[in-house]
MARBASE-751588 format. One record per residue: residue number from 1; residue in one letter; y, z, x of N, C-alpha, C in turn. Coordinates in nm, 4 decimals. Layout:
N
(site NUM, a, (Y, Z, X), (Y, Z, X), (Y, Z, X))
...
***
This chain:
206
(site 1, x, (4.1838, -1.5455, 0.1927), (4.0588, -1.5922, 0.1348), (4.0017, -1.4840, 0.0442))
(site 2, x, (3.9071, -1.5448, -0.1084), (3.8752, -1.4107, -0.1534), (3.8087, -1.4966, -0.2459))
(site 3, x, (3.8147, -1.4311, -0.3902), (3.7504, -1.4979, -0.5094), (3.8202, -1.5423, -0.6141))
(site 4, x, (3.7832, -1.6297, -0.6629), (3.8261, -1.6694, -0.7852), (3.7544, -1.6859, -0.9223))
(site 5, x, (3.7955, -1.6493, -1.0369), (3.6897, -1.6540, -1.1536), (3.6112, -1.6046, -1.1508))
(site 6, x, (3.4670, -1.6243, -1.2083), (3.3534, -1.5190, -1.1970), (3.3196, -1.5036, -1.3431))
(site 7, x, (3.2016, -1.3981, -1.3975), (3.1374, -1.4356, -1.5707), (3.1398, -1.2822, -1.5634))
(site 8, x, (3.1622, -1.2638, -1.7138), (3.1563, -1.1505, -1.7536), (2.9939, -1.1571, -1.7873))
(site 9, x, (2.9244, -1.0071, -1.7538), (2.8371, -0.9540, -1.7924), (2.8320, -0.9041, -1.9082))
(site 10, x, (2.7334, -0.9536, -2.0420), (2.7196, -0.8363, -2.1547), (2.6911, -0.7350, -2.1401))
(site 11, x, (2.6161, -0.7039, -2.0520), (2.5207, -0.5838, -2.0518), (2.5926, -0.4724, -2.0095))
(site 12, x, (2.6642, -0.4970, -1.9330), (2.7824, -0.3366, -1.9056), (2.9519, -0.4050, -1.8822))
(site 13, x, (2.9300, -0.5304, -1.9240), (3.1041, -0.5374, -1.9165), (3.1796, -0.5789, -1.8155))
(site 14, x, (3.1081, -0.5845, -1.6919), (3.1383, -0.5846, -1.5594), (3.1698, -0.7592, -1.5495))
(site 15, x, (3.2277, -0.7881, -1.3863), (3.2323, -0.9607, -1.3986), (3.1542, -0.9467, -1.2613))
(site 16, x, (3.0861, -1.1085, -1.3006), (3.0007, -1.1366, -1.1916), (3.0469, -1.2416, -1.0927))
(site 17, x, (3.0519, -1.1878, -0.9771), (3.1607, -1.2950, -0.8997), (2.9929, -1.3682, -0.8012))
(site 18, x, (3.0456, -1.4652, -0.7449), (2.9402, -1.5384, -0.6992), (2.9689, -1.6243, -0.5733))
(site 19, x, (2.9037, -1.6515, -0.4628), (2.9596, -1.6960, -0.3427), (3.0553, -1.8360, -0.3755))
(site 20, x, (2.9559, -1.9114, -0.5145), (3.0477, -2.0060, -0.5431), (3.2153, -2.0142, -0.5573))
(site 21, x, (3.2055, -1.8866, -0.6306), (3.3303, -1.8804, -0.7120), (3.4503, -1.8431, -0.5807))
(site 22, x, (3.4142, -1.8339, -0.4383), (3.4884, -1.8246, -0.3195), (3.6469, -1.9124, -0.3389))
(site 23, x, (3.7369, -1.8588, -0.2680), (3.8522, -1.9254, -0.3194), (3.8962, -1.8985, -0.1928))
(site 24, x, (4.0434, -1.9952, -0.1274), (4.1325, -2.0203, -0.0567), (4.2759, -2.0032, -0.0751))
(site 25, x, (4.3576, -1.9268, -0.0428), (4.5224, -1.9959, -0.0569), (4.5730, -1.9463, 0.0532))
(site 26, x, (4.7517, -1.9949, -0.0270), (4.8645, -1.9443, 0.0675), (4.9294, -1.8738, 0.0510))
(site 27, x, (5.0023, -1.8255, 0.1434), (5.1344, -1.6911, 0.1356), (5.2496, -1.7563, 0.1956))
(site 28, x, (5.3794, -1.8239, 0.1559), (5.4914, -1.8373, 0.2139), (5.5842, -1.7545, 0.1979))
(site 29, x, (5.6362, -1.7171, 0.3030), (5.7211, -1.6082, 0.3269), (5.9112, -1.6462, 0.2753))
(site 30, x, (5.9357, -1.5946, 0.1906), (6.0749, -1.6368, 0.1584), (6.1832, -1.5000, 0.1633))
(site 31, x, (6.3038, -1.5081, 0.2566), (6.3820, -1.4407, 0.2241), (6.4498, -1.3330, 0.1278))
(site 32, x, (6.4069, -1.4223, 0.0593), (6.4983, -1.3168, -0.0557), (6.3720, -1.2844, -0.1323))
(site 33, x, (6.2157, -1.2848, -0.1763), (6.0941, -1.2330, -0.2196), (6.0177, -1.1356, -0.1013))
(site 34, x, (6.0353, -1.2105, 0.0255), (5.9030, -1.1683, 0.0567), (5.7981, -1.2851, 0.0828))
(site 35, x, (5.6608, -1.2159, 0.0921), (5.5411, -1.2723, 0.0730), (5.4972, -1.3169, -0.0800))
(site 36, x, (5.4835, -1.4726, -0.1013), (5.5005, -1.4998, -0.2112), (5.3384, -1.5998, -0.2049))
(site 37, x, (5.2556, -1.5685, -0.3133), (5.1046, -1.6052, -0.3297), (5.1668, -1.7847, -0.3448))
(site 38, x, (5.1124, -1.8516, -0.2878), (5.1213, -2.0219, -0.3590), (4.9704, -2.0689, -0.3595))
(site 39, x, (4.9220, -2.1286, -0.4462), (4.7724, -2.1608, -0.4815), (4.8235, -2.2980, -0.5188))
(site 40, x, (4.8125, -2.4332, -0.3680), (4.7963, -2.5813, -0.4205), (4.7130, -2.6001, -0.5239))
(site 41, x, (4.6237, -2.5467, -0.5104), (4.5012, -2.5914, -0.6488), (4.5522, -2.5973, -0.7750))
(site 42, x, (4.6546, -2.5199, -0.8115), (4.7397, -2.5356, -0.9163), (4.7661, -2.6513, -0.9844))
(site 43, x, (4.8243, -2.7237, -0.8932), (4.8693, -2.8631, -0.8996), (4.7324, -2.9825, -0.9004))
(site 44, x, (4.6578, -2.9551, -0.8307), (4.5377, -3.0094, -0.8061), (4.4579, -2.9991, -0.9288))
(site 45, x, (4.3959, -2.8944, -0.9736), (4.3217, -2.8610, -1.0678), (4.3389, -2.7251, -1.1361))
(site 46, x, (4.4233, -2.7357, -1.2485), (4.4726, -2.5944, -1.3268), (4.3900, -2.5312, -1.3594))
(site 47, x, (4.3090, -2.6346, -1.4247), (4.1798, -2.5696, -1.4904), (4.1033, -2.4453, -1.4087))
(site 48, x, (4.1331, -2.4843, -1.2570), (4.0398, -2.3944, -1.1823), (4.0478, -2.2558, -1.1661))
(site 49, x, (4.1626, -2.2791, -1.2112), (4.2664, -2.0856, -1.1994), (4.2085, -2.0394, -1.3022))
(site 50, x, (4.1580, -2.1342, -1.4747), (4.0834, -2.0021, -1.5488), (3.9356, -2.0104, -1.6043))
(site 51, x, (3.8895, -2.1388, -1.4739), (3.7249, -2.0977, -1.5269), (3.6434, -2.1024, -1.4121))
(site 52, x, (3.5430, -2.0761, -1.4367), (3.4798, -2.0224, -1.3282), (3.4269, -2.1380, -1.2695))
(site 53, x, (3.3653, -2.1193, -1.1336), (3.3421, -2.2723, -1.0382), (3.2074, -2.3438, -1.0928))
(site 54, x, (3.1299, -2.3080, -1.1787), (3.0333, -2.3039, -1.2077), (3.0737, -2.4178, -1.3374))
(site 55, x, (3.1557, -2.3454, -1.4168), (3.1668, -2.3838, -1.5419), (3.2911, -2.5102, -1.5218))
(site 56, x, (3.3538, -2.5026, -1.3919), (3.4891, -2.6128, -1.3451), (3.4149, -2.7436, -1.3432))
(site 57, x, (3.2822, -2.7187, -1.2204), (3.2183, -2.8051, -1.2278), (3.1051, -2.8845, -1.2912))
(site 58, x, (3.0432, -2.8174, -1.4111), (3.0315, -2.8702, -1.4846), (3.1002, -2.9411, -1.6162))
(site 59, x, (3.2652, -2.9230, -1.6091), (3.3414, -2.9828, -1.6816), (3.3741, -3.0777, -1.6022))
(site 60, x, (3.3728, -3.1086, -1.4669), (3.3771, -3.2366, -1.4348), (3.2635, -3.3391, -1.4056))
(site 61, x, (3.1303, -3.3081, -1.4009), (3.0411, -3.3524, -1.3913), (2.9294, -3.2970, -1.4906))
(site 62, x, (2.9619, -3.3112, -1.6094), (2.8861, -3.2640, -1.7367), (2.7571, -3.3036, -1.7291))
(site 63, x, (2.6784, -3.4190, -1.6333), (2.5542, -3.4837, -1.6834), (2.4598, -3.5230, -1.5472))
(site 64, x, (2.3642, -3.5537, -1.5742), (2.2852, -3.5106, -1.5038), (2.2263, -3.6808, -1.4845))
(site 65, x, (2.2529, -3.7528, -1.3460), (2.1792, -3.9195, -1.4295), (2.0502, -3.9240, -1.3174))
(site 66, x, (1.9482, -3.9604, -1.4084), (1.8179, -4.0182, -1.3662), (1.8040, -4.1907, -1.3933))
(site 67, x, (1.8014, -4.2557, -1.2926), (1.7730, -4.3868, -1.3119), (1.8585, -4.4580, -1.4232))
(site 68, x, (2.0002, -4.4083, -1.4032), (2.1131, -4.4817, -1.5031), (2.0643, -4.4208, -1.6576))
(site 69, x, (2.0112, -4.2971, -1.6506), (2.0016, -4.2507, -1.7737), (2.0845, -4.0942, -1.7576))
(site 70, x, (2.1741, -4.0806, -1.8754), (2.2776, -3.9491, -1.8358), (2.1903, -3.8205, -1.9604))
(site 71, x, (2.1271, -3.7404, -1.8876), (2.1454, -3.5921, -1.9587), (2.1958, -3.5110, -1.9456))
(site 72, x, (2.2694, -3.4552, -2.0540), (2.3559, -3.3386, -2.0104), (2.3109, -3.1984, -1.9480))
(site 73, x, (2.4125, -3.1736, -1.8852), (2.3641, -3.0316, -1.7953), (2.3109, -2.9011, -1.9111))
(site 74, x, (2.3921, -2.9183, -2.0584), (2.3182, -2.7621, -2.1361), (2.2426, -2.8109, -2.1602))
(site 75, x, (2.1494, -2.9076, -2.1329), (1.9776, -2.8918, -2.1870), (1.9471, -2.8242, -2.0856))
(site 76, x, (1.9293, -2.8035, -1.9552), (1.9069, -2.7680, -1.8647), (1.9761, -2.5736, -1.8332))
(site 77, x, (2.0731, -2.5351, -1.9237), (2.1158, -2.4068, -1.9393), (2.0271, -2.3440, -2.0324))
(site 78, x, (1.9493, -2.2877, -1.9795), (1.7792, -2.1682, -2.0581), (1.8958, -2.0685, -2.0725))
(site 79, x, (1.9366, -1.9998, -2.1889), (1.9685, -1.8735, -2.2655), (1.8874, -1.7672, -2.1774))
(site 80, x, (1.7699, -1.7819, -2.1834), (1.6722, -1.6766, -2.1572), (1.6669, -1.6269, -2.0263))
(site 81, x, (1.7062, -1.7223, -1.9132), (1.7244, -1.7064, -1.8117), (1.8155, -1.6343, -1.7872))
(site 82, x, (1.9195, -1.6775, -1.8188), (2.0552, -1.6568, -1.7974), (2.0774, -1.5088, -1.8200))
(site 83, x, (2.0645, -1.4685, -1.9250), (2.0588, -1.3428, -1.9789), (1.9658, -1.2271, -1.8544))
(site 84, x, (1.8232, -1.2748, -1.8398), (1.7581, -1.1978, -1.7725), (1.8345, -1.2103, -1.6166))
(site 85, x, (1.9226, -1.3032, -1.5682), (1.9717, -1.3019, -1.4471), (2.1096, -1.1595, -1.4764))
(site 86, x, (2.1882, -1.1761, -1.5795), (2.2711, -1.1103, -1.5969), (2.2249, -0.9547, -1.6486))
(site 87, x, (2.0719, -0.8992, -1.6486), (2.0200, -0.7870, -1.6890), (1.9977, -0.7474, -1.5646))
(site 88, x, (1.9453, -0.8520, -1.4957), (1.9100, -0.7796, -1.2907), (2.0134, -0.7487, -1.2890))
(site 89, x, (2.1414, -0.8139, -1.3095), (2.2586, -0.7929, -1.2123), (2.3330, -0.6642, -1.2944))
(site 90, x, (2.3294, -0.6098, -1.4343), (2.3268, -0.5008, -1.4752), (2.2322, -0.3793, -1.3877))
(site 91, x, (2.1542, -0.4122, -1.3825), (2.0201, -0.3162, -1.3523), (2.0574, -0.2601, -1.1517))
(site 92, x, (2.1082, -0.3446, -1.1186), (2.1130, -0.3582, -0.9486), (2.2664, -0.2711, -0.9690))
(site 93, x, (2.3659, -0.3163, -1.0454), (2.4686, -0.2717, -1.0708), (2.5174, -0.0540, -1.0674))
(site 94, x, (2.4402, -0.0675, -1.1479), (2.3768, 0.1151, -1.2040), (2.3165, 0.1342, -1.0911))
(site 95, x, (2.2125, 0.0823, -1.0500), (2.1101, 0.1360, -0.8983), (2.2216, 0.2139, -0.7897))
(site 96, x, (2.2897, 0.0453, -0.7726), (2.3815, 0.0811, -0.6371), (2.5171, 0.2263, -0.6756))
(site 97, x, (2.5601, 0.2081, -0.8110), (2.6976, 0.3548, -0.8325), (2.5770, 0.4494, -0.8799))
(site 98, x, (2.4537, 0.4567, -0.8980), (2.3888, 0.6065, -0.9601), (2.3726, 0.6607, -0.7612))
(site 99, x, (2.3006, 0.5658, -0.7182), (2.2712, 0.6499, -0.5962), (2.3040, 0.5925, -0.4391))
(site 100, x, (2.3306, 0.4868, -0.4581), (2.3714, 0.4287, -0.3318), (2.4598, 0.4468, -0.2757))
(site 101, x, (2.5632, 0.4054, -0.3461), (2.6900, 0.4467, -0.3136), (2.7862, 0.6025, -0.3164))
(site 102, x, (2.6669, 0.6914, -0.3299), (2.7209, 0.7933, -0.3353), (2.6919, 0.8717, -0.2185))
(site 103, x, (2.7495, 0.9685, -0.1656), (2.7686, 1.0476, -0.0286), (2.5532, 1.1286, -0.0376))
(site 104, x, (2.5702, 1.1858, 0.0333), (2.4035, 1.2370, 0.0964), (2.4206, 1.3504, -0.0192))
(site 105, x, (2.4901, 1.4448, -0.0459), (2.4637, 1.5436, -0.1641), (2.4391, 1.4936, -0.2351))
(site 106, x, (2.5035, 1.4379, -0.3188), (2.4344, 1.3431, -0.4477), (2.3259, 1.2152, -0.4728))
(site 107, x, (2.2940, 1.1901, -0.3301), (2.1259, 1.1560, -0.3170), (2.0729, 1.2276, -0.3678))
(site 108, x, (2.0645, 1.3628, -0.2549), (1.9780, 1.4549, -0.2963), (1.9792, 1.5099, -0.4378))
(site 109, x, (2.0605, 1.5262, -0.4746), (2.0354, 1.5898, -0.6590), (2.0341, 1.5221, -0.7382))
(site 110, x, (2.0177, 1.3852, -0.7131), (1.9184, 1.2529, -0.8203), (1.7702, 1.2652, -0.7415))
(site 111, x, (1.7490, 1.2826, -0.6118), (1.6298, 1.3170, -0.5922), (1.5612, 1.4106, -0.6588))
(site 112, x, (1.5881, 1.4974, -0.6061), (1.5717, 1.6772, -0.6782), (1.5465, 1.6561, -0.8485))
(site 113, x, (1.6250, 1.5738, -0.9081), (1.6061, 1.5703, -1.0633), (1.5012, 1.4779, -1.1051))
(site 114, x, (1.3950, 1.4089, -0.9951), (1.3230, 1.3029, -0.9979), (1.2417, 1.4103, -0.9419))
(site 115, x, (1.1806, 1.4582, -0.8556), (1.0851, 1.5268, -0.8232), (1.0349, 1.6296, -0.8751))
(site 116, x, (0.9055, 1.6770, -0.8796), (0.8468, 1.7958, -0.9469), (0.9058, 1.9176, -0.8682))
(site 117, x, (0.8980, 2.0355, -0.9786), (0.9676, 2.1377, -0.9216), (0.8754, 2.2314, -0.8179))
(site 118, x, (1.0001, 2.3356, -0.7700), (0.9027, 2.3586, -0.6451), (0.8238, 2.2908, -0.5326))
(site 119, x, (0.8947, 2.1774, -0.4911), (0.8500, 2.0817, -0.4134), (0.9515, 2.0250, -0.3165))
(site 120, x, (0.9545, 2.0338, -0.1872), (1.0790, 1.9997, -0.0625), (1.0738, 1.8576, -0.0923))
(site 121, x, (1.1970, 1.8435, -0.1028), (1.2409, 1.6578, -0.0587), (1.2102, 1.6166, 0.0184))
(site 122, x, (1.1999, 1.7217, 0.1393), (1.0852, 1.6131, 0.2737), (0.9780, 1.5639, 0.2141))
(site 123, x, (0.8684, 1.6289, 0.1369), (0.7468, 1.6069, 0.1282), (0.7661, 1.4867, -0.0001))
(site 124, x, (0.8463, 1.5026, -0.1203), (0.8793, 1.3900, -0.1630), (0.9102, 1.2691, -0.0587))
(site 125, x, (1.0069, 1.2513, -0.0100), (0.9939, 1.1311, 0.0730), (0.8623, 1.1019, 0.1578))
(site 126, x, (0.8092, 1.2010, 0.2389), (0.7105, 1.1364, 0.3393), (0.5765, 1.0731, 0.2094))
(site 127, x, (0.5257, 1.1324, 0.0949), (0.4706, 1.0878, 0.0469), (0.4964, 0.9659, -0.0197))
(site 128, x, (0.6468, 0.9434, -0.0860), (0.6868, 0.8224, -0.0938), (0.6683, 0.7195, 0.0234))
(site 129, x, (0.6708, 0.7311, 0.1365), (0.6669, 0.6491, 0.2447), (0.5601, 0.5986, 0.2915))
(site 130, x, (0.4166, 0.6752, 0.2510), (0.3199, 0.6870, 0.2759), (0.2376, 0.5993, 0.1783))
(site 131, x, (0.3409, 0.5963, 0.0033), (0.2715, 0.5187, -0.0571), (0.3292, 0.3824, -0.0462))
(site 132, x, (0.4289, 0.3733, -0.0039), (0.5264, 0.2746, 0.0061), (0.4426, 0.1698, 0.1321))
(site 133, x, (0.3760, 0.2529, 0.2224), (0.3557, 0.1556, 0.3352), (0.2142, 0.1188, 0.2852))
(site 134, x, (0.1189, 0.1912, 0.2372), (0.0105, 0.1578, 0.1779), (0.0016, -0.0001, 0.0805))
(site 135, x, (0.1110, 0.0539, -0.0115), (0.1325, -0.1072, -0.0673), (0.1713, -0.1870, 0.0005))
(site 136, x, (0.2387, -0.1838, 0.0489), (0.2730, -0.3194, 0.1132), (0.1518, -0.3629, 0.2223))
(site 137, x, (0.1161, -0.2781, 0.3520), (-0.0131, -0.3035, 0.3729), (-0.1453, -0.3720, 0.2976))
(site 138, x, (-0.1415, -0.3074, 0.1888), (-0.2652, -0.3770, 0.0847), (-0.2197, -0.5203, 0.0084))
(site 139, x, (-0.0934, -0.5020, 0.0069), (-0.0352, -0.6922, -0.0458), (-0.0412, -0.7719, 0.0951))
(site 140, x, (0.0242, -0.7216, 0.1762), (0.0064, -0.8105, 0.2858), (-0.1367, -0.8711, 0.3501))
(site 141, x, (-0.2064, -0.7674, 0.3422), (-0.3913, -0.7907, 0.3550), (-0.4354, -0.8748, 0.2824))
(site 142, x, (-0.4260, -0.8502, 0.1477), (-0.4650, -0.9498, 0.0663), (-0.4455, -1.1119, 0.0740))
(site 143, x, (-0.2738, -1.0881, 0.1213), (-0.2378, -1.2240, 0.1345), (-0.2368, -1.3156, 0.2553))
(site 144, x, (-0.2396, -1.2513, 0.3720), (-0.2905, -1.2816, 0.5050), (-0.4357, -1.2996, 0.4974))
(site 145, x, (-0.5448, -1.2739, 0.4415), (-0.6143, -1.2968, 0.4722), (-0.6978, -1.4391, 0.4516))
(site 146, x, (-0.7838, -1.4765, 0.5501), (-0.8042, -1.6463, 0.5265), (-0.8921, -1.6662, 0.4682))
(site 147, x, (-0.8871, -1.7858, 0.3875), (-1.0144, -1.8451, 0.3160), (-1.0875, -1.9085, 0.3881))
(site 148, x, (-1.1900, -1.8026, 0.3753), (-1.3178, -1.8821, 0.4518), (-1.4021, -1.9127, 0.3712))
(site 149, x, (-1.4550, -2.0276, 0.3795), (-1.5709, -2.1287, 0.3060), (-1.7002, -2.0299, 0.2887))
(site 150, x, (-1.7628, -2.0673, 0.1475), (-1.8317, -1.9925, 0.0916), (-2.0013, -2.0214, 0.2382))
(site 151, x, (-1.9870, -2.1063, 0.2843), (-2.1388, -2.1757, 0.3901), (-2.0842, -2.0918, 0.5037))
(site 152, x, (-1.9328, -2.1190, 0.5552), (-1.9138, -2.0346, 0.6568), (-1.9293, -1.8634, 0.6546))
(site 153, x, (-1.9069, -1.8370, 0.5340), (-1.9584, -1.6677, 0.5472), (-2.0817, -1.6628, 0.5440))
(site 154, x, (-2.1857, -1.7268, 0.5133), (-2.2996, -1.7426, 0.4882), (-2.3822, -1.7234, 0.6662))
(site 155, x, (-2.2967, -1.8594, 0.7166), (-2.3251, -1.8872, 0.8799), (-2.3021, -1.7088, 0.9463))
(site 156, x, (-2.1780, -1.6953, 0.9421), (-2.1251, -1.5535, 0.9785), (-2.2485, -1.3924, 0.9527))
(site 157, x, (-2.3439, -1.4181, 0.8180), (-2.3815, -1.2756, 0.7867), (-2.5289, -1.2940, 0.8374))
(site 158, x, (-2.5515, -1.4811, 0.9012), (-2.7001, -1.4917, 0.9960), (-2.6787, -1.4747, 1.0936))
(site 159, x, (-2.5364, -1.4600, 1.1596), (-2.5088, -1.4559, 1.3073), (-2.5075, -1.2909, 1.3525))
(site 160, x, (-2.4365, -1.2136, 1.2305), (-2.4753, -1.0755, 1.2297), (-2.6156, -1.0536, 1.2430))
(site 161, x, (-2.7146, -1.1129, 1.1568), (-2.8494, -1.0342, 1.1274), (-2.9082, -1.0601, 1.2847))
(site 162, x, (-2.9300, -1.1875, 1.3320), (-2.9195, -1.1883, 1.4411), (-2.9294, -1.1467, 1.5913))
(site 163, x, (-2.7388, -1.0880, 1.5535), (-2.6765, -1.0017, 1.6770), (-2.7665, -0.8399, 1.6638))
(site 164, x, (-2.8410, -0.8151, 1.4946), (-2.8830, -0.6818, 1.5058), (-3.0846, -0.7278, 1.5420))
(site 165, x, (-3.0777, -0.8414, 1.5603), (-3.2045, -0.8532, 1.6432), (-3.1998, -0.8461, 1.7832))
(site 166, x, (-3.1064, -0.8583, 1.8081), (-3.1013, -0.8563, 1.9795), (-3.0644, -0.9698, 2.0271))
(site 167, x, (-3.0300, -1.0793, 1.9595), (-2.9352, -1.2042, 1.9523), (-2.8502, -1.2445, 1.9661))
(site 168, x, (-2.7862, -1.2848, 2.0432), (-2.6384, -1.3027, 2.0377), (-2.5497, -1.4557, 2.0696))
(site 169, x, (-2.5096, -1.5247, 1.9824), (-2.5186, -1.6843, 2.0314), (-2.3705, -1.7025, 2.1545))
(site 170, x, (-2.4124, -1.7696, 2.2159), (-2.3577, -1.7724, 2.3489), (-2.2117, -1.8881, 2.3028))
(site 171, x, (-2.1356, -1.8724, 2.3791), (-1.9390, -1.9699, 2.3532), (-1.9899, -2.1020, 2.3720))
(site 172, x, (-2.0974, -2.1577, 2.4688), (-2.1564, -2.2667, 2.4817), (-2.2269, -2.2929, 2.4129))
(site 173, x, (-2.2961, -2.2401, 2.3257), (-2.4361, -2.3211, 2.2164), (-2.3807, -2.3979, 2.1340))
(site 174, x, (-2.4183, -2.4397, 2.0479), (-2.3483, -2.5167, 1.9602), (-2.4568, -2.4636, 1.8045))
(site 175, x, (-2.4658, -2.4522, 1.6903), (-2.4854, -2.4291, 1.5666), (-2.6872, -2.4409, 1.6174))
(site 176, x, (-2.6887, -2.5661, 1.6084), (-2.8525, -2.5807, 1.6458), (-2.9023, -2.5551, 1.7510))
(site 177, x, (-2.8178, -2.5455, 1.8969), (-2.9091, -2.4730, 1.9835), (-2.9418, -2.3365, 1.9904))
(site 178, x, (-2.8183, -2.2412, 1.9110), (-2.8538, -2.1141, 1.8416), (-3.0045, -2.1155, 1.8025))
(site 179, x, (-3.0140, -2.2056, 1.6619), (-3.0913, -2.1762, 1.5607), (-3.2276, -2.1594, 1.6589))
(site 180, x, (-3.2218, -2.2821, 1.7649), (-3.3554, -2.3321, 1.8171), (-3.4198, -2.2494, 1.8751))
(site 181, x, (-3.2883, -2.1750, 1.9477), (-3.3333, -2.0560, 2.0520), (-3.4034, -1.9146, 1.9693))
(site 182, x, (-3.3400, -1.9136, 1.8493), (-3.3713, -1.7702, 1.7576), (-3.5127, -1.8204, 1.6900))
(site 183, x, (-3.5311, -1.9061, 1.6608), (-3.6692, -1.9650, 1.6697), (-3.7767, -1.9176, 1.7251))
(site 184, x, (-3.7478, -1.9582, 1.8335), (-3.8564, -1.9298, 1.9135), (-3.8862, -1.7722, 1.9635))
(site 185, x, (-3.7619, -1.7110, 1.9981), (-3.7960, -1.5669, 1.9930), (-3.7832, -1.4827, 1.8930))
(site 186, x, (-3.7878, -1.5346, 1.7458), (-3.8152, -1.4752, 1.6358), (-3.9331, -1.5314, 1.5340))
(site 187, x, (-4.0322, -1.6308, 1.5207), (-4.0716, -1.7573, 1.4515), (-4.0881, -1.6981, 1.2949))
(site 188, x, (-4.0649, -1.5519, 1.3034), (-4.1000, -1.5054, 1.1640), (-3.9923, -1.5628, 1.0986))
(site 189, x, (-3.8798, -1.5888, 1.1172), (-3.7297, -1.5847, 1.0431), (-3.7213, -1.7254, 1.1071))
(site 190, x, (-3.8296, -1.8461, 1.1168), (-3.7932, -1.9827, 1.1410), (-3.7383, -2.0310, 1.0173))
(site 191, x, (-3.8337, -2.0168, 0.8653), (-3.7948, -2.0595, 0.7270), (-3.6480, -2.0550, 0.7080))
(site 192, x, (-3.5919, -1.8845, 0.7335), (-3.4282, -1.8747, 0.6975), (-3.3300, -1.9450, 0.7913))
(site 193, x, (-3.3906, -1.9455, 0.8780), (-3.2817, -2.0038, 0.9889), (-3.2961, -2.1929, 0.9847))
(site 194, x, (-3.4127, -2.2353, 0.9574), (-3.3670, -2.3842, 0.8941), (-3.2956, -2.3736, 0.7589))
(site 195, x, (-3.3286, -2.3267, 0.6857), (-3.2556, -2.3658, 0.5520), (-3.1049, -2.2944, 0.5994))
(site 196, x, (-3.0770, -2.2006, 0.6522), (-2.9409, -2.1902, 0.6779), (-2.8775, -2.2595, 0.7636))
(site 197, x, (-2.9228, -2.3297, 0.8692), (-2.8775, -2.4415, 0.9220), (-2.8592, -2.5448, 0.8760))
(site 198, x, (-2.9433, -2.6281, 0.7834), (-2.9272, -2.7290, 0.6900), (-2.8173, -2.7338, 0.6524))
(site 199, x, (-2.7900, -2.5938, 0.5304), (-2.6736, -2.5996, 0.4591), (-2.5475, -2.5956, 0.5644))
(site 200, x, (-2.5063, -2.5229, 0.6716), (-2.4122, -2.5279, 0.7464), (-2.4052, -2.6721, 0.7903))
(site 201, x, (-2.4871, -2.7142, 0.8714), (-2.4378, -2.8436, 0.8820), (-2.4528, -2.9911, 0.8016))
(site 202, x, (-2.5005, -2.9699, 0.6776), (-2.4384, -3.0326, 0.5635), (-2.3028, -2.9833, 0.5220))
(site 203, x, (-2.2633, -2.8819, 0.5089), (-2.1353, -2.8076, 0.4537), (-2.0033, -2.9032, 0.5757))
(site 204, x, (-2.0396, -2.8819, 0.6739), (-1.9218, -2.8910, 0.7775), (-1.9461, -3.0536, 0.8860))
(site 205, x, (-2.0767, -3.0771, 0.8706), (-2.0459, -3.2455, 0.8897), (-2.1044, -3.3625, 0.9180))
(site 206, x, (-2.1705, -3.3508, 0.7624), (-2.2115, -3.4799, 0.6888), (-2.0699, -3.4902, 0.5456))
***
């Protein structure tokens, strides 16, 4: 099992093989050769031995049908795409032989040639790590966090003012027996606490 076909890259020359492009054969063993490659597909589909699975199958299924109407698949092939897919795969290409794939010395002296001088590679990394977790922390925050309704924060910053009166609404009250109770042992702050009740329970259910 292995690959077959695959696209050449402009950008450095390289070919791009793809889970599609996965291939199957056989090995029969003959006397007088040896181990000898046999690929049925041959016979099956020649074509497949010199184009890629991508491009096989769109030579057999060129079109695209919506409701007994056929468009062809290159309207649907964006240049622009294509290209920028084959620039990642340049770009990832260089990443992985500049530093990945190379032994721990030659980490370090693409590090070393990236860092300011006079400065330990420990402290390069831990500060990299430090900013590294920061971002992601601050994207993840951002994006975890819930939308709460513009009435419900509203409800939330009277339940604070409240809790700093000496208030605190109980798991059993419900929205208006709060209000009723802060009422009465506040009557100065009766005005804010109806009109903020109003709007809450207009907001959430009328």
């Amino acid at each position: 099992m292995g690959y077959l076909g695959g696209e050449v890259n402009p950008y450095d020359n390289s070919l791009v093989i793809r889970e599609l492009d996965g291939h199957a054969w056989t090995e029969v063993y003959l006397k007088s050769k040896g181990w000898v490659r046999v690929d049925p597909t041959s016979m099956v589909a020649p074509d497949r031995l010199r184009m890629s699975a991508s491009d096989f199958n769109n030579s057999l299924e060129p079109y695209y049908s919506f409701f007994n109407i056929k468009i062809t698949k290159d309207a649907f092939n964006f240049k622009i795409l294509q290209n920028a897919s084959f620039l990642i795969s340049s770009l990832n290409s260089k990443l992985s032989s500049s530093i990945i794939n190379f032994d721990r010395e030659k980490q370090l002296q693409v590090l070393k040639s990236l860092s300011p001088k006079n400065l330990p590679i420990g402290w390069v990394f831990v500060v990299s790590l430090i900013f590294s977790l920061s971002a992601f922390f601050l994207i993840f925050y951002f994006i975890g966090r819930p939308n709460i309704h513009p009435a419900e924060k509203r409800y939330r910053n009277l339940l604070r003012k409240m809790r700093q009166l000496g208030l605190e609404k109980n798991e059993s009250e419900t929205a208006s027996q709060f209000i009723e109770r802060c009422k009465r042992l506040h009557p100065k702050e009766t005005p804010l606490l109806e009109s903020e009740l109003e709007l809450y329970i207009d907001t959430f259910y009328k």
